[in-house]
C-alpha positions in Angstrom: -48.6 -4.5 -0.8 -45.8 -6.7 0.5 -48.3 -9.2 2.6 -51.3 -8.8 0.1 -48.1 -10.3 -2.4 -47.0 -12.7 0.0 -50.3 -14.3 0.6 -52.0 -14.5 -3.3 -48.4 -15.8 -4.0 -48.7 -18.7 -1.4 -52.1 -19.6 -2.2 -51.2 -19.8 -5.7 -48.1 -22.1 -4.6 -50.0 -24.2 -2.5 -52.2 -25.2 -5.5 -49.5 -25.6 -7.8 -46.8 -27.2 -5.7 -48.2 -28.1 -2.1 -45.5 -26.6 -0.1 -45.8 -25.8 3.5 -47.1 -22.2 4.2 -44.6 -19.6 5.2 -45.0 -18.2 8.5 -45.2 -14.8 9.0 -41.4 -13.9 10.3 -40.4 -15.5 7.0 -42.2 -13.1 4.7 -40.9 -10.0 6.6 -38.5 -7.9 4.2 -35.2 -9.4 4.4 -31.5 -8.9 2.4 -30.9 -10.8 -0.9 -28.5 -10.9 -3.6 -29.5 -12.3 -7.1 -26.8 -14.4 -9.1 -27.6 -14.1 -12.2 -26.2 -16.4 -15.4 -24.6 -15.1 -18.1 -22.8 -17.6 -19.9 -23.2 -18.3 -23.3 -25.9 -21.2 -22.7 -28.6 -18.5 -21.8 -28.9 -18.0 -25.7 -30.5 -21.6 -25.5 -34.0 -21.8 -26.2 -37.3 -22.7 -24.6 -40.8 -22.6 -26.3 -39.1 -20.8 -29.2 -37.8 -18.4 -26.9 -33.9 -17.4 -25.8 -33.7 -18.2 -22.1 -31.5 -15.0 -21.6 -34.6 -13.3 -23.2 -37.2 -15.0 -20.4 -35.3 -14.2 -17.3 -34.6 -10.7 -18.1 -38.6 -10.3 -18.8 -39.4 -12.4 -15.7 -36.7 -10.9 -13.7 -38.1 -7.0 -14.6 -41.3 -7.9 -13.2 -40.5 -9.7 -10.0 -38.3 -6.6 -9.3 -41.3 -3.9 -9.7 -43.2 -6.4 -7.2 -40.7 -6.1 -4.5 -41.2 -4.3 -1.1 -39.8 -1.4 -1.0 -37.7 -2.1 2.4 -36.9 -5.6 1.2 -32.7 -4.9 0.3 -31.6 -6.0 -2.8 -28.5 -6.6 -5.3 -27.3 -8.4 -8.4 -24.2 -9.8 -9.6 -23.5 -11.5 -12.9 -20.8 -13.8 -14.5 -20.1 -15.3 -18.2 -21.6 -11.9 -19.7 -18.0 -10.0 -20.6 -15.2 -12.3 -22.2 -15.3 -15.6 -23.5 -13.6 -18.2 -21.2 -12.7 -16.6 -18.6 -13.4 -17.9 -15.2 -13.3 -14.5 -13.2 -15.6 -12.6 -15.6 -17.9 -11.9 -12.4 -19.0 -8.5 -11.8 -21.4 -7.0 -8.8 -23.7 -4.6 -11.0 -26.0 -3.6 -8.5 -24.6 -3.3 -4.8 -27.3 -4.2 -2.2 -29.6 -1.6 -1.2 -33.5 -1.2 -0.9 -35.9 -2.5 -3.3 -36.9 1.2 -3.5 -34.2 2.3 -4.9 -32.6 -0.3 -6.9 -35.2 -1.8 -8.4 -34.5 0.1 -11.3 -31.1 -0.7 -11.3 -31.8 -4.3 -11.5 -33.8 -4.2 -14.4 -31.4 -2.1 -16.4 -28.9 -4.2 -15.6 -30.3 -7.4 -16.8 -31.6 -5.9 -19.7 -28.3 -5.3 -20.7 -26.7 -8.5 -20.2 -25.1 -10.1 -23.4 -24.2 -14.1 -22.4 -21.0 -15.0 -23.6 -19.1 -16.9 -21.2 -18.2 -20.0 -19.1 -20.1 -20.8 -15.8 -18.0 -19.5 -12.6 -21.3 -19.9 -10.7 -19.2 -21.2 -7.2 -17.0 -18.1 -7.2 -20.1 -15.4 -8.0 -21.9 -17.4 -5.2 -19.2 -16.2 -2.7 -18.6 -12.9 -4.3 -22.2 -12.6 -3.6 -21.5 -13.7 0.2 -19.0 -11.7 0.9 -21.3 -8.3 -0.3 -23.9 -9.4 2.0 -21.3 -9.8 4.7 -22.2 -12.9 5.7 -19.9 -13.2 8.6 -21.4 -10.7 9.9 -25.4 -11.0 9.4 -27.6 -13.1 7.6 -27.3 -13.3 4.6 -29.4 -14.9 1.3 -28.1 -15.2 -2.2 -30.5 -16.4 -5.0 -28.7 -18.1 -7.9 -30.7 -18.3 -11.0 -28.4 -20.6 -14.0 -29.4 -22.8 -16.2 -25.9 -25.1 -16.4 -23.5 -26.6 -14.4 -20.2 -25.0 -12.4 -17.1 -24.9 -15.7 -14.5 -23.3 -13.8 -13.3 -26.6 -11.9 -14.9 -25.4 -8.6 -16.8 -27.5 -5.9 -20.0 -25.8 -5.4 -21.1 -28.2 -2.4 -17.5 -27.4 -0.3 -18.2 -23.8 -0.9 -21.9 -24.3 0.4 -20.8 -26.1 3.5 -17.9 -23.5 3.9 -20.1 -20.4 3.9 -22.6 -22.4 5.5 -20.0 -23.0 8.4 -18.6 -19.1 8.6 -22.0 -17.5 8.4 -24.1 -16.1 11.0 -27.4 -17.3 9.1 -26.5 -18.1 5.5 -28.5 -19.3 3.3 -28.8 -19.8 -1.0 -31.9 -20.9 -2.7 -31.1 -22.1 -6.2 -33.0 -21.3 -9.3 -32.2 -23.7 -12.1 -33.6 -22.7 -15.7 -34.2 -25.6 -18.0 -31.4 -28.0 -16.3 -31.5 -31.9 -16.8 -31.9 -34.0 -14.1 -28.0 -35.0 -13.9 -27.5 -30.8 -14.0 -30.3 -30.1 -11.1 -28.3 -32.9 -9.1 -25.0 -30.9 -9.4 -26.0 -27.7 -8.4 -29.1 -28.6 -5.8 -26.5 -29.2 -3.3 -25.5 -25.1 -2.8 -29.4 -25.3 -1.5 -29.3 -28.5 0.3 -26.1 -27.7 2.3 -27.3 -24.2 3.4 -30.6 -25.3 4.7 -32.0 -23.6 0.8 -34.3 -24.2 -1.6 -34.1 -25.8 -5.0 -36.5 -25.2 -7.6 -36.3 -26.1 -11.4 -38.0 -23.9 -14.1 -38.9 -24.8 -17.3 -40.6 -21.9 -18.4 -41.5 -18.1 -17.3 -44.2 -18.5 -15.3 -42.2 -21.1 -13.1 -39.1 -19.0 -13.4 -41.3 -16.2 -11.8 -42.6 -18.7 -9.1 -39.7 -19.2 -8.0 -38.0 -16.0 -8.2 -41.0 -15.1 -5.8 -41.0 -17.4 -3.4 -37.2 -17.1 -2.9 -37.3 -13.7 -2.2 -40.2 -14.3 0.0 -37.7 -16.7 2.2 -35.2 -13.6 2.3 -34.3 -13.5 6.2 -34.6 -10.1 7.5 -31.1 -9.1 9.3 -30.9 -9.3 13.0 -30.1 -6.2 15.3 -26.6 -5.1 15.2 -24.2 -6.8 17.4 -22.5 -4.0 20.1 -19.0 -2.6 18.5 -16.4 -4.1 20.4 -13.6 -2.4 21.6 -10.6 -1.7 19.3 -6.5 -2.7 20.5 -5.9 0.2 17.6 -8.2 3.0 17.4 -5.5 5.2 15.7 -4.2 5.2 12.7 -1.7 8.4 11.8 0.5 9.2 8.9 2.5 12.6 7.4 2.2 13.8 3.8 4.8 16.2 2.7 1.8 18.5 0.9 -2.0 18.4 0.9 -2.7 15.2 -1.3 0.9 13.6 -1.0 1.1 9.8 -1.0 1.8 9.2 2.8 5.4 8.7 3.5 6.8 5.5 4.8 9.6 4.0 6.2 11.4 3.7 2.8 11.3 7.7 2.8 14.0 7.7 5.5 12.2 9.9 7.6 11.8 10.4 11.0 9.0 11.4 12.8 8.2 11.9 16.2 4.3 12.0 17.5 2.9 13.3 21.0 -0.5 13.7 22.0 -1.5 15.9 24.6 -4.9 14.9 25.9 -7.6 18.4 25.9 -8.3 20.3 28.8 -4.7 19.5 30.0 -2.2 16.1 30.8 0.8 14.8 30.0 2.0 14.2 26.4 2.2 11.2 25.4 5.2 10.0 23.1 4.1 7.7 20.3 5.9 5.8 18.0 8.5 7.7 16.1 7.8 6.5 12.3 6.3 8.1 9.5 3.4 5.6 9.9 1.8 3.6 12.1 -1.5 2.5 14.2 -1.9 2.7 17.8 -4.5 2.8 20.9 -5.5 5.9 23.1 -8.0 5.9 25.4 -11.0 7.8 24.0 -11.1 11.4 24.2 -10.2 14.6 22.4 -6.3 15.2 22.0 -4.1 17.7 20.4 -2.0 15.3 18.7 1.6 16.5 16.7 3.8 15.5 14.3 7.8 16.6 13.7 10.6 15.0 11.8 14.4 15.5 13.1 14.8 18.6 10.8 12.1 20.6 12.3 9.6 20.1 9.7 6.1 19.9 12.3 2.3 19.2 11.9 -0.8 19.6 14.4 -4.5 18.9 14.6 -7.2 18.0 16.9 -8.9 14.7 17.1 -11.0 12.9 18.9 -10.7 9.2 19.7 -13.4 6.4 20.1 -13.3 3.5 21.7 -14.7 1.2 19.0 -14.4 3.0 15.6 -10.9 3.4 14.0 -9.6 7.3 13.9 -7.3 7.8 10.8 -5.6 11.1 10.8 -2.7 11.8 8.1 -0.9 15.4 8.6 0.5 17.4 6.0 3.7 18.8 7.3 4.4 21.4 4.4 8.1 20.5 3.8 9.9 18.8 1.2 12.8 16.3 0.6 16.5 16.1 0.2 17.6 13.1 -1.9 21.8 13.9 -1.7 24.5 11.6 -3.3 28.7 11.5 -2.7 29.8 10.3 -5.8 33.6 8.5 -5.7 34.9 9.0 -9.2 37.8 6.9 -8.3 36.0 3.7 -8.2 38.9 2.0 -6.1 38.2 3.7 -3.2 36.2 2.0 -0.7 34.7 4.2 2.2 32.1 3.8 4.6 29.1 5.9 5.5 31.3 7.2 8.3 33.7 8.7 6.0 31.3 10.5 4.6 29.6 13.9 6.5 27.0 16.5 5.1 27.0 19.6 6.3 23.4 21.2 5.5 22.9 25.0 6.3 19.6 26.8 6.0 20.7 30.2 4.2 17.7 32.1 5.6 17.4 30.9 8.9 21.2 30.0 9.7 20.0 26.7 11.1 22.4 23.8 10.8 22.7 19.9 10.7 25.6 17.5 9.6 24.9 13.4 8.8 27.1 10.8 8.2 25.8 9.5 5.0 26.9 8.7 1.3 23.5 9.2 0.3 21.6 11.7 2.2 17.6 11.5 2.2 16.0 14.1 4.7 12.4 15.6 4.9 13.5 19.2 5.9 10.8 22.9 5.7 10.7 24.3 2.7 13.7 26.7 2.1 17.1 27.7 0.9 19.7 25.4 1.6 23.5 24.6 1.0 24.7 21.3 1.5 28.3 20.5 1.8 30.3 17.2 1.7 32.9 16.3 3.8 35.1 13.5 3.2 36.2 12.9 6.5 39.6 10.9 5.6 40.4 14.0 3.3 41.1 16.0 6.4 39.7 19.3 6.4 39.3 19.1 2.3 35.5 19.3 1.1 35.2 18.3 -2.3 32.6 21.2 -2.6 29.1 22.1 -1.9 26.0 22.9 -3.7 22.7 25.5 -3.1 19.4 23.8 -3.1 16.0 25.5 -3.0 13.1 22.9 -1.3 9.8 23.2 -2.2 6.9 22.2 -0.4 5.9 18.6 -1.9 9.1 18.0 -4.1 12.0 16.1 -4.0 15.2 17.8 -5.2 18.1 15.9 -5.8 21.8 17.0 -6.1 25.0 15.2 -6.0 28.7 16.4 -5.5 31.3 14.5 -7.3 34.6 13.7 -5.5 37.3 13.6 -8.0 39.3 12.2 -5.1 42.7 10.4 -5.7 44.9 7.9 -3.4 48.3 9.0 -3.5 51.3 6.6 -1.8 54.5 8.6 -0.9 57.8 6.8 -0.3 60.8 8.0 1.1 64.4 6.5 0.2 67.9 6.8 0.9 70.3 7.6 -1.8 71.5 4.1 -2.2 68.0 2.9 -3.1 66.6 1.7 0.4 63.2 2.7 1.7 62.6 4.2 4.9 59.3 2.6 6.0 57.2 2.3 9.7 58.2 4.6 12.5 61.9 5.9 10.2 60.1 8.9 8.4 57.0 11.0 8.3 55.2 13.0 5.6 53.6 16.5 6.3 51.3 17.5 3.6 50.2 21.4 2.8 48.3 22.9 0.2 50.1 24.8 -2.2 53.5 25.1 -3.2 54.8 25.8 0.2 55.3 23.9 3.6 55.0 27.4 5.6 51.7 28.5 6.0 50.2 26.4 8.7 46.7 27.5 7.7 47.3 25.2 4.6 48.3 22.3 6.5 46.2 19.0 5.0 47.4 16.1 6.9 50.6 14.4 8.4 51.4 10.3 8.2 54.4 8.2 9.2 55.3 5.4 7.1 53.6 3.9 4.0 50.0 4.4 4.6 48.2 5.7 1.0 46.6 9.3 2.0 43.2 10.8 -0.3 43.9 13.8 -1.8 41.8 16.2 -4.0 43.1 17.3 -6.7 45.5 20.3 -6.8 49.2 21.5 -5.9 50.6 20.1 -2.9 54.2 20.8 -1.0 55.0 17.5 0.7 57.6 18.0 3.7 59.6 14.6 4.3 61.5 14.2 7.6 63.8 10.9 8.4 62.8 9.8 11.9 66.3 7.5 12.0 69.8 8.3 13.6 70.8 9.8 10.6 69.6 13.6 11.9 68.9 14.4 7.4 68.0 17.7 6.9 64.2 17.2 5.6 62.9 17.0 1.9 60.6 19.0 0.7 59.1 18.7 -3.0 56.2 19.9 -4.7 53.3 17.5 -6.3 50.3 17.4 -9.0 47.6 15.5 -8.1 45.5 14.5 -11.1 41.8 13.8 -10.5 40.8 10.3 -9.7 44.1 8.7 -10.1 45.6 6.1 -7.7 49.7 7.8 -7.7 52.6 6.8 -6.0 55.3 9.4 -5.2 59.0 8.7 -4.6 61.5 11.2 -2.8 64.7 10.7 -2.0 66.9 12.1 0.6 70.6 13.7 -0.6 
């Protein structure tokens, strides 16, 4: 069908235009993508008739003509929104005539022209489907105006003309003046293309046929080269989790093992990430610093990218010491979370404010520590994780600074190295096991609220017999706490 085609068609062309004759590597089915117009000028006429009307007729029965291995594929601009210069849409992706043929006439048939003319930009889209950087590639652009999106359709020709492997674009222009064919020719002329002007259907079809009669067929595949990545990994807390990422604060540590035995081999130890092993089957594993852990086999190629993402069945612990004293200034290091698995009796502690660990699904209990408090927690709260969630808790530290001052009876302070404060819990300095924390000098201390016995010894010649007095600590208060010596 395809070469009886081929040949009435050039016989007929021959009489009516007196082209040279196509040889017979040209006529073998190829790859093409039609760029159709459909801008608001199609609803011009010619001989009575809407041009958008014509082409869709013309176009419906070139397509049923088509060889049925020839590959084939159609994108459209100006036929959605009124000026706007990306209204360019791929409506049938390239495939065999066999199968799409259909699709191109549907999708013409539908088209309603209301737009500008972004003809330079659908010409690329066009490219770029075709993967002209990759194989040779046609495009067909059928319009019957001018570029009106402020492009440069001859730099674009030479461009893709440049980056191709074979590219080529034949132009089709429908009822365009001489100053229009001049404007738009030179896509053909810079691509080694043809240009024909139609000014009615049976030219339009003429041409529509003898461009797709020029459609190169593609050359054999180049050989796959070899990849410097050929895997790509990631962790998932559940089955259908976003990936997590560095921003997760998670850490995870990979190994592969290579199959029927070898050393394991340490990856990188992020949530993420691509990498190169050499091809074979491996037994590769995932597991955070919490002892959440995922496994699978794969198998690696040399030249085709391997993208695995494990699903590690735990979930997240977003944890946040809150000061409500806002004067206090502490650093992460002042801050330690002790996290206890109630089931297992497993343990870890972190020096965070903010804590944000992927950990296995379970019952925990998180306690903070402020470490300048000395021994005092300011509580702790139970958590159940569940696989794929984030739970979030926070522990408010109603901590407060408290000064104390010592001073002699006639009004002077004993500062530095001339006294030292010993501070229990309670109403009394004699129960060691409620000792909180001992300072000499001035230095401000953090207490939590509460009932504390403060124990005041003069470190001078004096030999005083020591003070002690009993203090309320209000929550969140900054306090400053005289005693005085007899």
């Amino acid at each position: 069908m395809y070469a009886f085609f081929s040949k009435l068609f050039f016989i007929c062309f021959l009489i009516s235009c007196a082209l040279t004759p196509l040889s017979a590597q040209e006529l073998s089915p190829g790859r093409a993508m039609f760029v159709f117009d459909g801008s608001g000028s199609m609803w011009g006429q010619i001989d009575g008739q809407a041009k958008i009307v014509t082409a869709r007729e013309t176009l419906a029965r070139v397509a049923t003509q088509l060889p049925p291995d020839l590959e084939v594929g159609l994108v459209a601009y100006g036929h959605n929104r009124k000026g706007d210069c990306n209204d360019i849409e791929t409506l049938v992706p390239i495939g065999p005539a066999a199968t799409r043929s259909g699709a191109l006439v549907s999708s013409v048939q539908s088209l309603n022209p209301k737009g500008k003319t972004p003809l330079t930009k659908a010409v690329r889209r066009a490219a770029d489907a075709l993967r002209f950087q990759e194989d040779k590639a046609t495009v067909i652009l059928i319009t019957d105006g001018i570029e009106t999106c402020e492009a440069d359709p001859c730099a674009v020709a030479s461009e893709l003309e440049a980056l191709g492997i074979d590219f080529t674009a034949h132009v089709i222009g429908f009822g365009l003046t001489a100053e229009e064919s001049g404007q738009v020719a030179c896509l053909a002329e810079n691509t080694g293309g043809l240009f024909l002007n139609a000014d009615d259907a049976a030219s339009l079809g003429e041409a529509l046929q003898q461009t797709v009669a020029l459609a190169p067929a593609p050359g054999p595949a180049a050989p796959a080269a070899s990849l410097s990545k050929n895997l790509s990994v990631s962790v998932s807390l559940e089955e259908g989790a976003p990936a997590l990422t560095d921003a997760d604060g998670v850490r995870v540590f990979w190994t592969a093992v290579l199959e029927g035995g070898g050393e394991e081999i340490n990856l990188l130890a992020l949530p993420s990430f691509s990498a190169r092993l050499e091809p074979g089957a491996y037994q590769l594993t995932a597991r955070t610093d919490r002892g959440s852990s995922a496994s699978e086999r794969i198998t690696v190629s040399d030249t085709e990218m391997t993208e695995v993402n494990l699903v590690l069945g735990a979930g997240q612990l977003d944890l946040a010491a809150i000061m409500a004293n806002q004067d206090i200034q502490l650093s992460d290091v002042d801050y330690r979370w002790d996290i206890e698995n109630r089931v297992t009796g497993e343990t870890f502690s972190a020096y965070t404010q903010n804590l944000v660990k992927v950990v296995p699904s379970g019952q925990y209990r998180a306690s903070l520590v402020i470490t300048r408090l000395d021994k005092m927690s300011p509580g702790s709260v139970d958590i159940d994780v569940v696989t794929g969630k984030t739970v979030q808790a926070e522990i408010i530290a109603a901590t407060s600074k408290v000064l104390f001052r010592a001073f002699n009876r006639d009004g002077s302070e004993l500062t530095t190295f001339d006294v030292r404060f010993q501070i229990y819990k309670g109403d009394s300095t004699e129960n060691n096991d409620e000792f909180v924390a001992m300072r000499i000098g001035g230095d401000p201390i953090l207490l939590l609220p509460g009932r504390y016995a403060v124990r005041v010894e003069a470190w001078d010649k004096s030999k005083r017999d020591p003070v002690v007095e009993v203090v309320e600590v209000s929550p969140a208060a900054d306090l400053t706490v005289d005693l005085v010596f007899p």
